[in-house]
N, C-alpha and C positions, 0 to 999 in steps of 0.2 A: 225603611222608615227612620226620619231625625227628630231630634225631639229634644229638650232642654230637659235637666234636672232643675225640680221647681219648680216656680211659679211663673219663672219667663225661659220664653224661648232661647234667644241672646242677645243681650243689651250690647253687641259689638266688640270692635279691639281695647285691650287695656291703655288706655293715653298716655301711660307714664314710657310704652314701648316708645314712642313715637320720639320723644325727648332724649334717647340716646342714638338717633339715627342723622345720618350727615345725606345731602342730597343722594347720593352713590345709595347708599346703605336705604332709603325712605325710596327709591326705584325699587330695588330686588325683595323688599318685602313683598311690595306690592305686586309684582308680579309673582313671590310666591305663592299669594292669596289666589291672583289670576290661575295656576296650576290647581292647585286645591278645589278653587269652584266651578274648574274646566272639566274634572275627574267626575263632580258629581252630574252635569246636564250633561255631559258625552259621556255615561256611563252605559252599559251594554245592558243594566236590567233598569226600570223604573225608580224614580227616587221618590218619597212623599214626605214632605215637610208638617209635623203635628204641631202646631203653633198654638202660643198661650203667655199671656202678660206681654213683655217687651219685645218687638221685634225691631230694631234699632239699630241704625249705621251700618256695621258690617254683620249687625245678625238679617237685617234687611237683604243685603246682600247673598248672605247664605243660602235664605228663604228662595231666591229669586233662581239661585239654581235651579233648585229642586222642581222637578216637573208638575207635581201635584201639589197644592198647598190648603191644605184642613186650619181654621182657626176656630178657637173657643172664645166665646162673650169677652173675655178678660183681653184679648188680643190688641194690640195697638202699635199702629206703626210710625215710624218716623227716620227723616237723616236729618239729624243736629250739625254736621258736620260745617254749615254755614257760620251758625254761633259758636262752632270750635275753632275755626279759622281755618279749617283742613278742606283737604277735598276725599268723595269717596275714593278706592283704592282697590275694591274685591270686585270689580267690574260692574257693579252697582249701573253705571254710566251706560252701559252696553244692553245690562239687561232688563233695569227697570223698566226705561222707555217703552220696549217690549209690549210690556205687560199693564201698563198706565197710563203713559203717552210722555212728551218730553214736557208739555205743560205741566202740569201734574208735578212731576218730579222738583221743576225748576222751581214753584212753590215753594214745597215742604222741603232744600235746601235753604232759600232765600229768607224765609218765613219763619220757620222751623214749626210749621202744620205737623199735626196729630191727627194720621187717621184711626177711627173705631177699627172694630171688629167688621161692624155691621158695614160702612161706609168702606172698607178694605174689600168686602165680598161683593161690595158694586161695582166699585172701583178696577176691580182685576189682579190685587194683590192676594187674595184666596180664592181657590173656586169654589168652596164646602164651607158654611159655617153651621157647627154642630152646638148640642150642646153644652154646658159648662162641667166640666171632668170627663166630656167623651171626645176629644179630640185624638189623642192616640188610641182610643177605640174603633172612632170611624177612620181613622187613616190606615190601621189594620186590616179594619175591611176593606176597603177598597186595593190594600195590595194585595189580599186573599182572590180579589177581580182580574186584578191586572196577570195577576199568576195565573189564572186560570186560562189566559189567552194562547192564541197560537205564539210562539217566540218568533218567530220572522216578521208576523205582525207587530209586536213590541217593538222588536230594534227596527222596525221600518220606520213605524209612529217617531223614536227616538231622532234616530239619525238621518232618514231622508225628508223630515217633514222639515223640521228648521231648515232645510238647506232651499227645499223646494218653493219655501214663504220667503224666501230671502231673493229668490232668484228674479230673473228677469221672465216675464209670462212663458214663452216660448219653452226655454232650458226647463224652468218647472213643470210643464207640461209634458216634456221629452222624459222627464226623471221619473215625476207621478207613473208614466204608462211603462217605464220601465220595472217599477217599483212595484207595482201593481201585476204584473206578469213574472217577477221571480215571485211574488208572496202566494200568489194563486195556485203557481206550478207545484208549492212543495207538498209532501205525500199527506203532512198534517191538515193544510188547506184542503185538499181535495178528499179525507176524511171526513171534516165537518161537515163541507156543503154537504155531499153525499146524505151523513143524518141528518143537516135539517130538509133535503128534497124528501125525504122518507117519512117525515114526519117525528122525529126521536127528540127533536130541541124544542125548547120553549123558543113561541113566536114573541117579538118584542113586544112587550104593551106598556101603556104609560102608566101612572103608579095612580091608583083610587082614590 
């Protein structure tokens, strides 16, 4: 789980960085950032982003990593980067789209739009909005969830799903049925089914 100290999540890069870098030097940050938020969405266990007050430019970015993203009422997002004269640089470009569409995006550069909290969990910028001080509570929760799963399942969800959404129907369809016959095969999968044919797991129901 990530989370800001305070009241916001993060308002982004320092600007004043920005003004000591020469084209050469304004590349290789940027692709620093690119490593750094390549570690969090291709990491081997789940990531979940607790979100609260600003989530802005490159803290947008960071957010966009993270696989799960929890926001509290305070939450608001934005890239100013059009009224800064800059462009994003932490793959913003790659991954918002994603997750909002490239309309959307192209907006709140050009604009410099403010989404809510609330308009963010429509949007597709959070999937969870909790309430105000329980954001790194329910983000807790839900990796206490995500732990409790099978791990081949995890790093399946992680690593073959973005590939398989990416792909051409065919090849993702080739990947899913292969993906789906190592995760079945292993001794943990075939533990589970076993207890819930038995009747030992709760059957899924929807919430009252």
């Amino acid at each position: 789980v990530i989370h800001g100290i305070g009241d916001h999540f993060s308002s982004g890069l320092d600007l004043s960085e920005l003004t000591e870098h020469d084209a050469t030097g304004g590349l290789l940050h940027s692709q620093m950032w690119h490593r750094v938020f390549d570690r969090i969405q291709y990491s081997r266990v789940p990531v979940i982003a607790a979100l609260r007050g600003a989530v802005i430019g490159g803290g947008l970015e960071l957010a966009c990593a993270a696989h799960i993203r929890v926001a509290e009422p305070s939450t608001y997002f934005a890239l100013p980067e059009g009224q800064r004269g800059i462009f994003v640089g932490g793959g913003g470009s790659v991954r918002l789209p994603r997750l909002i569409g490239v309309a959307r995006m192209m907006d709140m550069m050009l604009t410099g739009r403010v989404y809510s909290a609330t308009e963010g969990a429509s949007y597709g910028f959070a999937q969870y909005l909790t309430e105000a001080g329980n954001g790194l509570g329910k983000a807790l929760e839900l990796a206490a969830k995500v732990a409790s799963n099978a791990p081949l399942t995890n790093f399946a969800v992680l690593q073959a799903l973005p590939m398989i959404a990416e792909a051409n129907p065919q090849a993702g369809l080739l990947m899913e049925s292969l993906m789906a016959t190592v995760a079945q095969s292993d001794k943990e999968a075939k533990r589970r089914i076993r207890e819930f044919l038995e009747h030992k797991t709760a059957k899924v129901k929807p919430k009252s």
